[in-house]
ZADO-1210 file (C-alpha; in nm, 4 decimals, padded with zeros to 6 digits):
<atoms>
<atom x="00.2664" y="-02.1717" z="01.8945" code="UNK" pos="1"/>
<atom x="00.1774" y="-02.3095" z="01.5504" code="UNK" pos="2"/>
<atom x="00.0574" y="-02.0300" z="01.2904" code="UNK" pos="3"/>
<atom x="-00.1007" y="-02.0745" z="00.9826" code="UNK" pos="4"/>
<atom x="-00.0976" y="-01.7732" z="00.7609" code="UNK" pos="5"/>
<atom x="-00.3422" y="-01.8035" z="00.4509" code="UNK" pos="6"/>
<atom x="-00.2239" y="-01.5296" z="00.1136" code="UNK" pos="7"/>
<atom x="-00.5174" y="-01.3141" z="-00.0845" code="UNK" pos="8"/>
<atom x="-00.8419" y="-01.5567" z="-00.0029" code="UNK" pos="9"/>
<atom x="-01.0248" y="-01.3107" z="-00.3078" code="UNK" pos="10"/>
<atom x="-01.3420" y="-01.5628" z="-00.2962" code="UNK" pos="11"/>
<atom x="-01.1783" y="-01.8919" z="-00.3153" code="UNK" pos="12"/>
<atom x="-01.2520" y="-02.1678" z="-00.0974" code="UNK" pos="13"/>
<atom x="-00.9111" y="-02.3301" z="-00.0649" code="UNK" pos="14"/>
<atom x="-00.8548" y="-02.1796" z="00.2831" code="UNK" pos="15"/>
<atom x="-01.1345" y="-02.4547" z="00.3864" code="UNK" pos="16"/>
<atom x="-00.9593" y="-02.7538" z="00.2792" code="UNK" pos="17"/>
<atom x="-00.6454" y="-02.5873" z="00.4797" code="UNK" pos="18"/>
<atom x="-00.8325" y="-02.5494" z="00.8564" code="UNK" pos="19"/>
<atom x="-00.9806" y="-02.8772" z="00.8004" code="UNK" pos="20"/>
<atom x="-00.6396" y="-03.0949" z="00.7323" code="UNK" pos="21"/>
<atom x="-00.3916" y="-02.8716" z="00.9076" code="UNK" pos="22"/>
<atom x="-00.3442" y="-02.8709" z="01.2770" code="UNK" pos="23"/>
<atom x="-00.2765" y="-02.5147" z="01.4542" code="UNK" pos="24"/>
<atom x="-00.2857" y="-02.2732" z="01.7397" code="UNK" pos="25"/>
<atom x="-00.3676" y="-01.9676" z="01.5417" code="UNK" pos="26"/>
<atom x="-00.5292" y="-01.8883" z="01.1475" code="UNK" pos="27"/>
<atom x="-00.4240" y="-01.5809" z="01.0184" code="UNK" pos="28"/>
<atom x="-00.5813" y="-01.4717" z="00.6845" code="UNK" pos="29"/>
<atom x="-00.4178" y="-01.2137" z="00.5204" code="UNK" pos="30"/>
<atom x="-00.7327" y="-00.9849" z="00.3600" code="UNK" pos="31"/>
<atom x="-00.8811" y="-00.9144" z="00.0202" code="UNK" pos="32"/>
<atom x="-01.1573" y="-01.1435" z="00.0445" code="UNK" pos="33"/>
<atom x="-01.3570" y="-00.9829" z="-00.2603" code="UNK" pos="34"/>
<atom x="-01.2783" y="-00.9245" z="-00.5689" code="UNK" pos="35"/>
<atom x="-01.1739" y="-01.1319" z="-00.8450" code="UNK" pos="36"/>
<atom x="-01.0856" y="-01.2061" z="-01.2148" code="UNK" pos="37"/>
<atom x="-01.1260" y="-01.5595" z="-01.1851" code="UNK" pos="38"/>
<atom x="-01.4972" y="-01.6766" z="-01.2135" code="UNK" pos="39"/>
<atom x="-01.6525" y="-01.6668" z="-00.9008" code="UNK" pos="40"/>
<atom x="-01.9150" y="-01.4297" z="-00.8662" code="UNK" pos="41"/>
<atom x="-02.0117" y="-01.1789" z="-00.6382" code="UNK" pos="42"/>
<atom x="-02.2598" y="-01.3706" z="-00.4624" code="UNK" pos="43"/>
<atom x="-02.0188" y="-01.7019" z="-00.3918" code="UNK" pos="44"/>
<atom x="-01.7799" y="-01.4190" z="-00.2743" code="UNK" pos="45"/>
<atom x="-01.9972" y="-01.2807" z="00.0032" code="UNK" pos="46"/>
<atom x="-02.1282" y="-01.6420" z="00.0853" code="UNK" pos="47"/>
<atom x="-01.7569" y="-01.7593" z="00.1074" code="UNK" pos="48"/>
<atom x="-01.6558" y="-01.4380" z="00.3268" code="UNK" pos="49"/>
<atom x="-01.9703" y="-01.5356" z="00.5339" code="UNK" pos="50"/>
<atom x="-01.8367" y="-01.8983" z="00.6067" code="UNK" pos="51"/>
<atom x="-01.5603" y="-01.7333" z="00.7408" code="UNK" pos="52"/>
<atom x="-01.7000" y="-01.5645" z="00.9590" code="UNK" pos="53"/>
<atom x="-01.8580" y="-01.8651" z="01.0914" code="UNK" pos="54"/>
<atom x="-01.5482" y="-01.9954" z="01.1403" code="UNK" pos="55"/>
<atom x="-01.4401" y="-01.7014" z="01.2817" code="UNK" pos="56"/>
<atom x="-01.7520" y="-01.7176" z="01.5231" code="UNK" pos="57"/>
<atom x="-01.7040" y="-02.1081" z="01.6173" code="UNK" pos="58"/>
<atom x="-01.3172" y="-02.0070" z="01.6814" code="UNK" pos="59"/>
<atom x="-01.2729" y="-01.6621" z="01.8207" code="UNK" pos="60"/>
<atom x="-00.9144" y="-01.7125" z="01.9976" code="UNK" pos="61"/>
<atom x="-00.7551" y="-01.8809" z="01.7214" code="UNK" pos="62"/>
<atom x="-00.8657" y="-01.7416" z="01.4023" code="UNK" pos="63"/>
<atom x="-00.7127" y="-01.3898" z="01.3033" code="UNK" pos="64"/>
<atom x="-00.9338" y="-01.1957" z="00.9902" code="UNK" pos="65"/>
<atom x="-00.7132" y="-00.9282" z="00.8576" code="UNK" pos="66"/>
<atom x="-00.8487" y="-00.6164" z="00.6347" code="UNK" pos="67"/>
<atom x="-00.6992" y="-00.5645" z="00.2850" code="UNK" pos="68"/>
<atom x="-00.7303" y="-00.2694" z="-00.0150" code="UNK" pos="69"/>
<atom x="-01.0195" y="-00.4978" z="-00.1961" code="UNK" pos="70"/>
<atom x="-01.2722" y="-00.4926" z="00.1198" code="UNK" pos="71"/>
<atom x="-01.1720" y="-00.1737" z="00.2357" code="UNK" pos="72"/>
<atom x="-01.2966" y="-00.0033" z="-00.0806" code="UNK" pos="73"/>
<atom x="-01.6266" y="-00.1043" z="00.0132" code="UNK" pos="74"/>
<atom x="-01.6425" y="00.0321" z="00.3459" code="UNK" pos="75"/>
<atom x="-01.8613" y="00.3305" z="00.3863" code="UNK" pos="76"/>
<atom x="-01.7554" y="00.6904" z="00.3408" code="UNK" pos="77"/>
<atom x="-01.4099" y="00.5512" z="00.1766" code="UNK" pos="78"/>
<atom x="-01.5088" y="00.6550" z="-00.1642" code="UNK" pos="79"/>
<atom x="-01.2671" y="00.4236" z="-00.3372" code="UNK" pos="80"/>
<atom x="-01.2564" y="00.1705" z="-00.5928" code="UNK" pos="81"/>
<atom x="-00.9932" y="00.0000" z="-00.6833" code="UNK" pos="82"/>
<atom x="-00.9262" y="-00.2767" z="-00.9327" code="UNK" pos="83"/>
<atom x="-01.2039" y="-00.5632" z="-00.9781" code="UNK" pos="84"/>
<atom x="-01.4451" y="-00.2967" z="-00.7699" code="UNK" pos="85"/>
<atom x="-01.8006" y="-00.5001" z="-00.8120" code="UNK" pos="86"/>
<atom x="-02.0105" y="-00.1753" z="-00.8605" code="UNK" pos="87"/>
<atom x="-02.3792" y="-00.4024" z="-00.8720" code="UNK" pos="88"/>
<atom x="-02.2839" y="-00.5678" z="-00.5754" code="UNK" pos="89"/>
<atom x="-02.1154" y="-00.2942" z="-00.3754" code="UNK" pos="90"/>
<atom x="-02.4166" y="-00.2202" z="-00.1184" code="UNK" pos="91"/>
<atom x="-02.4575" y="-00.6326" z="00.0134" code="UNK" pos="92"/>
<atom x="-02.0561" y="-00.6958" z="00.0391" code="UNK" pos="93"/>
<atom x="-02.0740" y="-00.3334" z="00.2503" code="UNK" pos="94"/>
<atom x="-02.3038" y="-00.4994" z="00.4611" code="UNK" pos="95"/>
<atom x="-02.1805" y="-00.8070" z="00.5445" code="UNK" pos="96"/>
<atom x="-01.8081" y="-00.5803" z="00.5930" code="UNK" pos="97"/>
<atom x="-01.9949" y="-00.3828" z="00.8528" code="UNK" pos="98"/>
<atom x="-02.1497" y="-00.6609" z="01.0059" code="UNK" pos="99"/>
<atom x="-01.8281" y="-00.8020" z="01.1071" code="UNK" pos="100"/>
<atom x="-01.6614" y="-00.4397" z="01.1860" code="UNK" pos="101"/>
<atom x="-01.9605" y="-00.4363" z="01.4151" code="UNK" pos="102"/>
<atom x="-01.8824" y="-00.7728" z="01.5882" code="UNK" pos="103"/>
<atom x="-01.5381" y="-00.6681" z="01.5968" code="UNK" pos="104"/>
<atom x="-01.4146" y="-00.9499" z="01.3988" code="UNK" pos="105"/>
<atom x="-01.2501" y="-00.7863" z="01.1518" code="UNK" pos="106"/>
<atom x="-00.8391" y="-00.6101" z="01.2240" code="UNK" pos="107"/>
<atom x="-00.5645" y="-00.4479" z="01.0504" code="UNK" pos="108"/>
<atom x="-00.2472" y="-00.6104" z="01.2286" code="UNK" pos="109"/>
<atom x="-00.1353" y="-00.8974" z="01.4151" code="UNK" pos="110"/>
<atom x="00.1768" y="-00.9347" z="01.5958" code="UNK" pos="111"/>
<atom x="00.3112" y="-01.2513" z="01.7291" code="UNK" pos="112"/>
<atom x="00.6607" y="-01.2012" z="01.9101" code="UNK" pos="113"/>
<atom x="00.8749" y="-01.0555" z="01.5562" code="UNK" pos="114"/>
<atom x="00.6137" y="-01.1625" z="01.3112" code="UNK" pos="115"/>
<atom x="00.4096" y="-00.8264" z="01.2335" code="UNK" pos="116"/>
<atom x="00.1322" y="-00.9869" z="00.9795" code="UNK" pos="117"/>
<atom x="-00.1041" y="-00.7114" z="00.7581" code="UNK" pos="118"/>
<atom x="-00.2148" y="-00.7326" z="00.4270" code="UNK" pos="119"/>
<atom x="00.0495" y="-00.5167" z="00.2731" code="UNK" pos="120"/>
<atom x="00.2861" y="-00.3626" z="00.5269" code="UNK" pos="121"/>
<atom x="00.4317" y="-00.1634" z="00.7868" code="UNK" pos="122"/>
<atom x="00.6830" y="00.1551" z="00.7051" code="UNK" pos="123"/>
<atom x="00.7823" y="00.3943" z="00.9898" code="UNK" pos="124"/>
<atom x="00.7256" y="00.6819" z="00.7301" code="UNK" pos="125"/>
<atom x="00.2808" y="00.6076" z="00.7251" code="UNK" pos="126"/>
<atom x="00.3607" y="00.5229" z="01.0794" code="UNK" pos="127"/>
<atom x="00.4953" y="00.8915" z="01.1431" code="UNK" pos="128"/>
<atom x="00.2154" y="01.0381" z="00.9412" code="UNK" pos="129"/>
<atom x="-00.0490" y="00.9195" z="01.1566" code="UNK" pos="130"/>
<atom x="00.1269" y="01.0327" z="01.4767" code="UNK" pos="131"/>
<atom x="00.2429" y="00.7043" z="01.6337" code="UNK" pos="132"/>
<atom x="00.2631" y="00.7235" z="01.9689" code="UNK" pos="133"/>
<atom x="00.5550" y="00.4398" z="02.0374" code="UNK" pos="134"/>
<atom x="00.4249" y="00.4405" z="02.4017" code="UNK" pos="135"/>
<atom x="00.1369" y="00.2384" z="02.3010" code="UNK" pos="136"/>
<atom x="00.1087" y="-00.0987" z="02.1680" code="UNK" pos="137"/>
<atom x="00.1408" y="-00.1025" z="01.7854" code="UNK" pos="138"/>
<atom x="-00.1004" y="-00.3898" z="01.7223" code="UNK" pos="139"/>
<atom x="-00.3630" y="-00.1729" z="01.9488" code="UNK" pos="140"/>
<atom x="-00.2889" y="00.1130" z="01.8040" code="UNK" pos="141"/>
<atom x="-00.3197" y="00.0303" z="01.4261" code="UNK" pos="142"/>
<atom x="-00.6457" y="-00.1561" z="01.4959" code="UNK" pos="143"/>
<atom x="-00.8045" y="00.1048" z="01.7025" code="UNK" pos="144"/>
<atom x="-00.6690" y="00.3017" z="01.4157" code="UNK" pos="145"/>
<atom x="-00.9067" y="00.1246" z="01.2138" code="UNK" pos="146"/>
<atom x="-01.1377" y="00.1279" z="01.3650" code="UNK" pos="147"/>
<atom x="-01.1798" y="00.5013" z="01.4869" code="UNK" pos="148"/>
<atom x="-01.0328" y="00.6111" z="01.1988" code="UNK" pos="149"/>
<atom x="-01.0212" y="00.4015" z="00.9289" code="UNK" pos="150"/>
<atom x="-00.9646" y="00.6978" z="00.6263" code="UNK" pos="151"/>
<atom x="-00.6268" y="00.6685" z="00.7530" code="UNK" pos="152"/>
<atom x="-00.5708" y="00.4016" z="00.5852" code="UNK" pos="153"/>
<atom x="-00.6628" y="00.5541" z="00.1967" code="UNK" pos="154"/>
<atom x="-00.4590" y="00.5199" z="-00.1056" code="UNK" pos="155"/>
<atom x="-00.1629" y="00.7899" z="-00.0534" code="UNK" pos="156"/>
<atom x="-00.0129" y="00.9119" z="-00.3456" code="UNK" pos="157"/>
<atom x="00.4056" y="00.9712" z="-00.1885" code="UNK" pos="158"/>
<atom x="00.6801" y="01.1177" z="-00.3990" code="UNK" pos="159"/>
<atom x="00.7012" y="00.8557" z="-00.6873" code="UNK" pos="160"/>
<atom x="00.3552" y="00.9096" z="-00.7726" code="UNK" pos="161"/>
<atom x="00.2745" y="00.5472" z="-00.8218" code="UNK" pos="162"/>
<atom x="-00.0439" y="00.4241" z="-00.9229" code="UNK" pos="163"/>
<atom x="00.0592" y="00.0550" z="-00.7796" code="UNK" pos="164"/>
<atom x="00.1007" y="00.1821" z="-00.4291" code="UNK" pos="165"/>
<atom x="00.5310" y="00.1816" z="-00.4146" code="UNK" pos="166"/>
<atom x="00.5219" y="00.4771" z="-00.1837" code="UNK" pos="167"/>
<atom x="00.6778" y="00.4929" z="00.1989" code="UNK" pos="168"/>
<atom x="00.3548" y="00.6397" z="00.3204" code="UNK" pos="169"/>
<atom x="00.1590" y="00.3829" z="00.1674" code="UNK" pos="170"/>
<atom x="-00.0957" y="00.2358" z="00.4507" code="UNK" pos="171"/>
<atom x="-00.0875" y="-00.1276" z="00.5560" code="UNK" pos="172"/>
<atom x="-00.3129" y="-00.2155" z="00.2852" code="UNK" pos="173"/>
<atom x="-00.1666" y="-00.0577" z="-00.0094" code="UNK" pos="174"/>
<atom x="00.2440" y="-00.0388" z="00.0240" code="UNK" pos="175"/>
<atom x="00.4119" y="-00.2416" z="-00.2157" code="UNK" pos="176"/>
<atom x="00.7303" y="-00.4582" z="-00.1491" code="UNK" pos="177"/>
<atom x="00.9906" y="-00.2363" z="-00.2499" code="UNK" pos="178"/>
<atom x="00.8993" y="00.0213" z="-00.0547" code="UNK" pos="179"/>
<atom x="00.8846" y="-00.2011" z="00.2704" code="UNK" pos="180"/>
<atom x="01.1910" y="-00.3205" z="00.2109" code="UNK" pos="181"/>
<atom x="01.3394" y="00.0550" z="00.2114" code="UNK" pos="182"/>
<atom x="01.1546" y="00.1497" z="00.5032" code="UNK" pos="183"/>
<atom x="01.0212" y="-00.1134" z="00.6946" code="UNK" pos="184"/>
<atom x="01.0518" y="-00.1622" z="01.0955" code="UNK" pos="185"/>
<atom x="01.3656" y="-00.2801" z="01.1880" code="UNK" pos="186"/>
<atom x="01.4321" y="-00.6347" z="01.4057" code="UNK" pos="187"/>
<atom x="01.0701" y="-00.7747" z="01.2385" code="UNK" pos="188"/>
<atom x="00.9719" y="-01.0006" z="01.0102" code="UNK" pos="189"/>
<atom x="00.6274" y="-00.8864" z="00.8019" code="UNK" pos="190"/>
<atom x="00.4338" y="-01.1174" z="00.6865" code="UNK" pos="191"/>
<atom x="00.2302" y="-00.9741" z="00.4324" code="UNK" pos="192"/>
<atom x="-00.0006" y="-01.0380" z="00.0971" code="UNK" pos="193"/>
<atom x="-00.1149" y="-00.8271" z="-00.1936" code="UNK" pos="194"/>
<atom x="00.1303" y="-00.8579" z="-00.4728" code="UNK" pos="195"/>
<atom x="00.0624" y="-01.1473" z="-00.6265" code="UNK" pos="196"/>
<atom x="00.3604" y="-01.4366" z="-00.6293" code="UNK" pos="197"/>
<atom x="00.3996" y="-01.7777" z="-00.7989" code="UNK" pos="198"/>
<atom x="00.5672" y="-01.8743" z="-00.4684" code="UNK" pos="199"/>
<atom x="00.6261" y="-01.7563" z="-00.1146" code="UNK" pos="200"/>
<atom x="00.8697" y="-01.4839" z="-00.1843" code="UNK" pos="201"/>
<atom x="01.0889" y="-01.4794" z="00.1360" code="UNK" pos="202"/>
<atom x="01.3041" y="-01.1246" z="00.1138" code="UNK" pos="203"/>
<atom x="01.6132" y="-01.1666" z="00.3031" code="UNK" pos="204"/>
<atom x="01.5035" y="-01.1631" z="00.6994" code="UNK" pos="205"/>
<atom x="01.2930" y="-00.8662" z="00.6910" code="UNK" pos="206"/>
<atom x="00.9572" y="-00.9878" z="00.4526" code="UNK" pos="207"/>
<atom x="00.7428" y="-01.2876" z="00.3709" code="UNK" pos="208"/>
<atom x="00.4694" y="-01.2619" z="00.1131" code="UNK" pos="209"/>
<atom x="00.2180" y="-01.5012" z="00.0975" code="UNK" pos="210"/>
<atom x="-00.0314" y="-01.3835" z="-00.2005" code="UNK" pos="211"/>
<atom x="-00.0105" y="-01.7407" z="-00.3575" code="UNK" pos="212"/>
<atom x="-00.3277" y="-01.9459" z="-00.3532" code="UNK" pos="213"/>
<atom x="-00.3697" y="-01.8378" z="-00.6989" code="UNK" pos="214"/>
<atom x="-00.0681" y="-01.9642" z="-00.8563" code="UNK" pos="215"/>
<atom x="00.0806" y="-02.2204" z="-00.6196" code="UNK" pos="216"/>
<atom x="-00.1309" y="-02.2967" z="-00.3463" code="UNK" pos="217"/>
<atom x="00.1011" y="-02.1939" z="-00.1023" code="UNK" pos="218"/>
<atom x="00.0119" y="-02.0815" z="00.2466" code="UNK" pos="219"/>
<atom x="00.3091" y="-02.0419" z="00.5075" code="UNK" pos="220"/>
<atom x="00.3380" y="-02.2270" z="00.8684" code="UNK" pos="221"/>
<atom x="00.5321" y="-02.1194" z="01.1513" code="UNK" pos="222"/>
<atom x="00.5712" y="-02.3181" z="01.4315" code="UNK" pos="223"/>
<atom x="00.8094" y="-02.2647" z="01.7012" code="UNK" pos="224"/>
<atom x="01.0192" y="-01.9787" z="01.5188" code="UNK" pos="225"/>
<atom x="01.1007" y="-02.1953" z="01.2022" code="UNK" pos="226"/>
<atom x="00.8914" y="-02.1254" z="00.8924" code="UNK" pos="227"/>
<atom x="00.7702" y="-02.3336" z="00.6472" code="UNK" pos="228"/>
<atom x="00.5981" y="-02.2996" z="00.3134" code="UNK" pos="229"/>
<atom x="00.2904" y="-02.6395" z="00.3060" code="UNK" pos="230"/>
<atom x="00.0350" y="-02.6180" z="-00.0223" code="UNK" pos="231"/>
<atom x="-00.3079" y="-02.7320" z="-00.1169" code="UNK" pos="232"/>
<atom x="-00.1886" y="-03.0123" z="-00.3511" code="UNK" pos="233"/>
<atom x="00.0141" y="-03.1816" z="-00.0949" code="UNK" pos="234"/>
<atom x="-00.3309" y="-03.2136" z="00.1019" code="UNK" pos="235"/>
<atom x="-00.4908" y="-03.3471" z="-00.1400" code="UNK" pos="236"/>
<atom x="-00.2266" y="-03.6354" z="-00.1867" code="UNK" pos="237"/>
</atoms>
């Protein structure tokens, strides 16, 4: 199988000029697909988000949406807001969030054999915390997580009390590298976004992050177990 996994998309359209020159088996997008510094505004951001879920639509078995901290904190009853939170806008990106939770087109993990891709990260100490039952499938059970309940997956301030997220019981969508790296799963690789990189920072065998489309371009492809990192400006050549 040939993946494509696609960093922070946070309203940019790059991840179009990807699909369209790339061929694959499966898209994974990473999350945060709102919220911005650069300037696109809120309502190319929820048009943008809406094209992929068109493509999501046209492509249902091969295209992967994952959930990160910036579309979370819209979702209701998560009474949230982290950086870049578009207060004006908040009630239309909720709704076309919910939409897609409705049409069950949104997730919070994929797995594909030792690839575990999320937005920010797996650690057996959140995993303990919300009472994993190892007898179960982890990819089902952190989706239906999400989806049944999805205030598991708050902000969690752990012992170093850090405002960035680098706690062990950090959910999926907030944990920071450092703390994945000290207590990640073992025999995986995660392939994760939300810390920003000028590259694709690969951390010994146990990480990948791919939040890059910002500085570099950079999206990652693996195809039968070997990974390599393609970018945007080599398309365009």
């Amino acid at each position: 199988m040939k993946i494509i996994a696609i960093g922070d998309i946070h309203g940019r359209k790059d991840w179009k000029q990807i699909v369209e020159n790339i061929d694959y088996d499966k898209v994974i997008f990473i999350g945060d697909y709102f919220d911005t510094f650069e300037p696109i505004s809120a309502k190319e951001q929820i048009l943008n988000f809406e094209n992929l879920i068109d493509f999501k639509l046209a492509n249902k078995s091969s295209v992967v949406l994952l959930t990160g901290n910036h579309d979370y904190h819209y979702l209701k009853n998560v009474n949230e807001k982290y950086s870049g939170f578009q207060e004006l806008f908040k009630i239309d990106i909720q709704e076309s969030l919910h939409k897609a939770l409705d049409a069950d087109l949104l997730q919070m993990c994929f797995i594909h054999q030792n690839y575990i891709f999320s937005h920010a990260g797996i650690t057996k100490t959140w995993l303990k915390n919300v009472d994993y039952d190892a007898q179960i499938a982890l990819e089902l059970f952190i989706n239906d997580l999400f989806k049944y309940k999805p205030l598991s997956f708050k902000f969690t301030s752990g012992k170093n009390r850090s405002s960035y997220g680098d706690d062990i019981c950090q959910s999926p969508i907030w944990v920071r590298p450092q703390s994945l790296y000290d207590d990640g799963l073992p025999n995986v690789v995660q392939i994760v976004g939300h810390t920003s990189q000028k590259k694709i920072n690969f951390i010994e065998n146990k990480i990948v992050i791919i939040d890059t489309l910002d500085l570099s371009g950079q999206f990652l492809c693996i195809d039968d177990k070997k990974m390599a990192v393609l970018d945007i400006q080599s398309l365009k050549a």
